[in-house]
Residue frames as qw, qx, qy, qz and C-alpha x, y, z in Angstrom:
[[0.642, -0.648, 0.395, 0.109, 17.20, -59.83, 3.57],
 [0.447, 0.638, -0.609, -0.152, 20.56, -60.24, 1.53],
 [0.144, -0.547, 0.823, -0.052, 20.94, -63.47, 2.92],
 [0.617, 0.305, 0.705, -0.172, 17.85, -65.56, 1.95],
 [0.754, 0.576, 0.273, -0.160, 17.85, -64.14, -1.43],
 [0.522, 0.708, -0.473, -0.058, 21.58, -64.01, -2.39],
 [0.138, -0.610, 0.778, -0.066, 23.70, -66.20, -0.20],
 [0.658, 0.002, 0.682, -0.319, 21.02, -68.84, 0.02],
 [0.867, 0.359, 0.267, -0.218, 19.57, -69.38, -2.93],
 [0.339, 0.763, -0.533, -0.135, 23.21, -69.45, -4.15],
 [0.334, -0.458, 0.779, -0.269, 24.45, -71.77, -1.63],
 [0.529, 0.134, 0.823, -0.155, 21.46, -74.48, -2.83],
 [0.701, 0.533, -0.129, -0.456, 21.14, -74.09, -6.24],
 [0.779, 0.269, -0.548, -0.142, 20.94, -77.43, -8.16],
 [0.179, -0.462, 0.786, -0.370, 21.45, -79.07, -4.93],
 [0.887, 0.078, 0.174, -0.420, 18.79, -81.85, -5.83],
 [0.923, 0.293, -0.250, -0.010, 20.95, -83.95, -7.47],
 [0.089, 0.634, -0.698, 0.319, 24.00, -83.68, -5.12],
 [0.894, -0.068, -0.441, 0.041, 25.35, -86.67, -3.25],
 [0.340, -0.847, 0.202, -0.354, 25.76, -85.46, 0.73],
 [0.795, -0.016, -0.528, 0.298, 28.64, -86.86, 2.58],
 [0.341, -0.819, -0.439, 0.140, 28.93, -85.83, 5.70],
 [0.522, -0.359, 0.056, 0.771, 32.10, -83.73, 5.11],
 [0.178, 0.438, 0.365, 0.802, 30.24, -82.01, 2.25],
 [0.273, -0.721, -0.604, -0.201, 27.65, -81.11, 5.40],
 [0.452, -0.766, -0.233, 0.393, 29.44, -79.43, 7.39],
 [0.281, 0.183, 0.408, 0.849, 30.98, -77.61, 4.83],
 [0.079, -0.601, -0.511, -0.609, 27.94, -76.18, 3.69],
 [0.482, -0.760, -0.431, -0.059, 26.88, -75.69, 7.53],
 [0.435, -0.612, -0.037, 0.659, 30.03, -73.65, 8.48],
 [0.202, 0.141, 0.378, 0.893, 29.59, -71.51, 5.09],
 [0.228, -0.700, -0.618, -0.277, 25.90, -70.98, 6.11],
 [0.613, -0.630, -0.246, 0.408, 27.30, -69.82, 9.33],
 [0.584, -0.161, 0.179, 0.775, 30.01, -67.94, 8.19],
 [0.003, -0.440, -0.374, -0.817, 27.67, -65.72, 5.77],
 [0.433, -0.773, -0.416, -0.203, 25.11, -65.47, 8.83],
 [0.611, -0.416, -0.082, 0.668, 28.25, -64.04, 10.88],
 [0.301, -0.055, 0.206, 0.929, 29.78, -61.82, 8.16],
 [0.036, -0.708, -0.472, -0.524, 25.64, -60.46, 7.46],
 [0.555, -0.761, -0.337, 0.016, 24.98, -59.55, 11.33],
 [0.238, 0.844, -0.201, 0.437, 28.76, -58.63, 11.90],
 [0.728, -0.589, 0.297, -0.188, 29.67, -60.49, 14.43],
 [0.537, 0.498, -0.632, 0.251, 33.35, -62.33, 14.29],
 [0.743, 0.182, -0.639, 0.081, 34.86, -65.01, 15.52],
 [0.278, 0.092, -0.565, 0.772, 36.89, -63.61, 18.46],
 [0.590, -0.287, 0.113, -0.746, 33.14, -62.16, 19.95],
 [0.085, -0.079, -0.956, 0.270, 32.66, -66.23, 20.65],
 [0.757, 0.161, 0.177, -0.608, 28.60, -65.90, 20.29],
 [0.524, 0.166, 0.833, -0.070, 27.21, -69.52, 19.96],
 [0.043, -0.107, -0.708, -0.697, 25.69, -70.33, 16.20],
 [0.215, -0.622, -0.753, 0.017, 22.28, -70.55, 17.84],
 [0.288, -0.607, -0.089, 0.735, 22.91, -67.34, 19.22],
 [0.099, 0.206, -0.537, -0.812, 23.19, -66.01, 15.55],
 [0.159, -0.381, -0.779, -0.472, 20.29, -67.96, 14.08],
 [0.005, -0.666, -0.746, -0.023, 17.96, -66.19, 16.46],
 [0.058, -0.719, -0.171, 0.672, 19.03, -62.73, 16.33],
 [0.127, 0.088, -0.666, -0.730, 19.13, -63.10, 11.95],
 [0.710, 0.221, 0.426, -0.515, 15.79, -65.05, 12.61],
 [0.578, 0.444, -0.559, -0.395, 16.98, -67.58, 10.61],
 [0.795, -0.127, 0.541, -0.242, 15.55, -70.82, 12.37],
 [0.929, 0.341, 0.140, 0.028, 15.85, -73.10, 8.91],
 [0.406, -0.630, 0.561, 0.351, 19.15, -74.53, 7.96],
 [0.293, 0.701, -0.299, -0.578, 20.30, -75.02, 4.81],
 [0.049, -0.236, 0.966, 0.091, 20.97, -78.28, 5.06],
 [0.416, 0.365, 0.578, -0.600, 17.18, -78.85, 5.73],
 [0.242, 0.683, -0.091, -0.683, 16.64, -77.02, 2.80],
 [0.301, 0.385, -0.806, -0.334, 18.89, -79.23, 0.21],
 [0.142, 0.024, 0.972, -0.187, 17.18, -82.40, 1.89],
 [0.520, 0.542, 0.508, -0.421, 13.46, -80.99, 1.36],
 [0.464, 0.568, -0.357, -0.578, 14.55, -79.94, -2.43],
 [0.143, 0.309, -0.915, -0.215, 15.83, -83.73, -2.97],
 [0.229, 0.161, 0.943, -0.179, 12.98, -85.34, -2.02],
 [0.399, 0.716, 0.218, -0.530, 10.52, -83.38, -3.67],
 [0.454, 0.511, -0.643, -0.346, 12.56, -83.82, -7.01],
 [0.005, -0.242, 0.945, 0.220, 12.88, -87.62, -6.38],
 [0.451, 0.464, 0.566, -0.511, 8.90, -87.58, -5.71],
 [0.439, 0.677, -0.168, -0.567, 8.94, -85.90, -9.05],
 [0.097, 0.461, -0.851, -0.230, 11.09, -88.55, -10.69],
 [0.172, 0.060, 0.977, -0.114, 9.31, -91.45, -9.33],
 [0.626, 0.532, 0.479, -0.309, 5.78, -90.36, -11.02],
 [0.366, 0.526, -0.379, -0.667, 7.09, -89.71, -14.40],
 [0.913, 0.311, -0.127, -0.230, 6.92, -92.00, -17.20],
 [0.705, -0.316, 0.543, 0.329, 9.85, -95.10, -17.03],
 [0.683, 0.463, 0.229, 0.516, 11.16, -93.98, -20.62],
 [0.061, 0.992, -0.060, 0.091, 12.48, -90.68, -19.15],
 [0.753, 0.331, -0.426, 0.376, 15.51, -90.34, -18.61],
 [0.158, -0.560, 0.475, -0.660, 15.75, -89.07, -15.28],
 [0.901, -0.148, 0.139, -0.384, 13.76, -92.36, -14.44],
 [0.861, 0.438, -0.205, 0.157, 16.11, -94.23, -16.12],
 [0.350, 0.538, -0.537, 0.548, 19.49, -92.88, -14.46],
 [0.345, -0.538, 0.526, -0.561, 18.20, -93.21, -11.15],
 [0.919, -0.019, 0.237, -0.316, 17.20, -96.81, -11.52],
 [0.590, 0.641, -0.484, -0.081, 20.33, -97.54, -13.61],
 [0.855, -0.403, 0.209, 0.250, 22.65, -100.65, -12.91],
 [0.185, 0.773, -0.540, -0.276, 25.91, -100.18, -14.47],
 [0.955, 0.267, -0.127, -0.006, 27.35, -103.06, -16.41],
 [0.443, 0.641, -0.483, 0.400, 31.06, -104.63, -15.74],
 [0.742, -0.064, -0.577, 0.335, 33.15, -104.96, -13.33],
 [0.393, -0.917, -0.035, -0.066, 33.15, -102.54, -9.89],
 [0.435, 0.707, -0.446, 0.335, 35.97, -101.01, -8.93],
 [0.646, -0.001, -0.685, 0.337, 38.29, -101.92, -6.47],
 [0.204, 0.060, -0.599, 0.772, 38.09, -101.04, -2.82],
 [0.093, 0.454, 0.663, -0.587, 34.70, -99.39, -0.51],
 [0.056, 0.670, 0.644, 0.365, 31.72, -98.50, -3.14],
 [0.123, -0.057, 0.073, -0.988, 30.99, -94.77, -3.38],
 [0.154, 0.511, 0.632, -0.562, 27.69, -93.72, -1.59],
 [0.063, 0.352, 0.620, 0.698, 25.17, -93.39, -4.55],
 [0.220, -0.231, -0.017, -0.948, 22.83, -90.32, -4.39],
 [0.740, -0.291, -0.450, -0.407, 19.67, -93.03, -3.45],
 [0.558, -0.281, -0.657, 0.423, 21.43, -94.37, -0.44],
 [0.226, 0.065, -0.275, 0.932, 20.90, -90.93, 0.54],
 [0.418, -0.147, -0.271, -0.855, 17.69, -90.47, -0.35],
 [0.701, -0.148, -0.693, 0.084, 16.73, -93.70, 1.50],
 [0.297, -0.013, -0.627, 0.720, 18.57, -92.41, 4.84],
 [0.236, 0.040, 0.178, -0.954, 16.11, -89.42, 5.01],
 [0.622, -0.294, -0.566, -0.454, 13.13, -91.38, 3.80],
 [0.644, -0.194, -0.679, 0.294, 13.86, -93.57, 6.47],
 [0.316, -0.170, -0.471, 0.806, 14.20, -90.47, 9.33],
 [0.161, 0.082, 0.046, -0.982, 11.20, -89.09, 8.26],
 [0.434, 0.121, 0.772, -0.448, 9.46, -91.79, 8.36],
 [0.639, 0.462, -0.251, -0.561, 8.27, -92.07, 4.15],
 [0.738, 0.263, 0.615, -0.090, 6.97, -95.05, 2.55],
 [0.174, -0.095, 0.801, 0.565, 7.91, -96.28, -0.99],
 [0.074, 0.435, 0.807, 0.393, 5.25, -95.17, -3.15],
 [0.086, -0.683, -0.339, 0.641, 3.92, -92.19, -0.98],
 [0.080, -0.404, 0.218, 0.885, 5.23, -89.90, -3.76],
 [0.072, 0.335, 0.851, 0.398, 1.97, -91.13, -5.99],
 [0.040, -0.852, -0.506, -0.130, -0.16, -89.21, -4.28],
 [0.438, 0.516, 0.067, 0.733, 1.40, -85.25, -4.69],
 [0.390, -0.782, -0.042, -0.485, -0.49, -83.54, -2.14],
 [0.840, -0.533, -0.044, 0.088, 0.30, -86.14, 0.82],
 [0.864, 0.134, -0.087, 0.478, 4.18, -86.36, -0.59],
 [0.218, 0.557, -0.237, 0.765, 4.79, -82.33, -0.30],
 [0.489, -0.749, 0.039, -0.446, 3.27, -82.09, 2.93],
 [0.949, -0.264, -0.022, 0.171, 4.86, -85.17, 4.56],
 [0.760, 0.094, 0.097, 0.635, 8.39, -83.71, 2.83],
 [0.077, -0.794, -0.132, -0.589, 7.64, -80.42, 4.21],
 [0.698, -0.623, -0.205, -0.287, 7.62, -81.64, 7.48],
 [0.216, -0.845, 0.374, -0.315, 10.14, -81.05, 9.88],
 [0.688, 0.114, -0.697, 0.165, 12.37, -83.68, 11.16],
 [0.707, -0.680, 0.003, -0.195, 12.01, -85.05, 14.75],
 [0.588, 0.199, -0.684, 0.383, 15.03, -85.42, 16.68],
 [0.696, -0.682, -0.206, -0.087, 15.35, -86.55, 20.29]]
């Protein structure tokens, strides 16, 4: 399918280290859309429902999903190396000085936190590899 192996893996390459806001999500989710439209051929003015599209492409995962399971799985990775790497290092970094003025930018970890948190992971989980990919494999519950 030309859309899981060109649009996607285009759409979410190097997406582990991005910092989601939510305007960057829906981006991404109306470009996901937009390529699942222009594969299937269906346009705007037809007014079919996105859900509508995701089950007649049989594309049930969303991309967003996708970037969220790649970031945790890399920060799993991060947190067992050795503390002289330098990916260990940058993600643990304070900066020195003075902050700038006005509302603090949302650092990549507050993100990484949110989703911990909605999926219900535990600081330190990512020690044991097996438990961490399954657990960050797993599917988010919403009600």
């Amino acid at each position: 399918m030309t859309y899981s192996s060109m649009v996607k893996s285009v759409l979410i390459c190097e997406a582990e280290t991005w910092s989601m806001y939510e305007d960057d999500r829906r981006r991404i989710n109306a470009t996901e859309m937009d390529a699942l439209r222009q594969s299937e051929r269906i346009y705007k003015l037809d007014r079919k429902t996105n859900e509508y599209i995701r089950g007649k492409m049989d594309a049930q995962d969303m991309i967003l999903d996708d970037i969220t399971r790649k970031q945790l799985i890399w920060y799993g990775n991060v947190e067992r190396i050795d503390r002289t790497r330098l990916p260990k290092i940058m993600i643990h970094r304070k900066p020195e000085g003075r902050k700038k003025r006005g509302r603090p930018r949302r650092a990549w970890k507050d993100g990484i936190y949110t989703v911990m948190n909605g999926r219900d992971l535990r600081m330190g989980e990512w020690n044991n590899r097996r438990q961490w990919n399954m657990e960050v494999g797993r599917r988010r519950q919403t009600f």
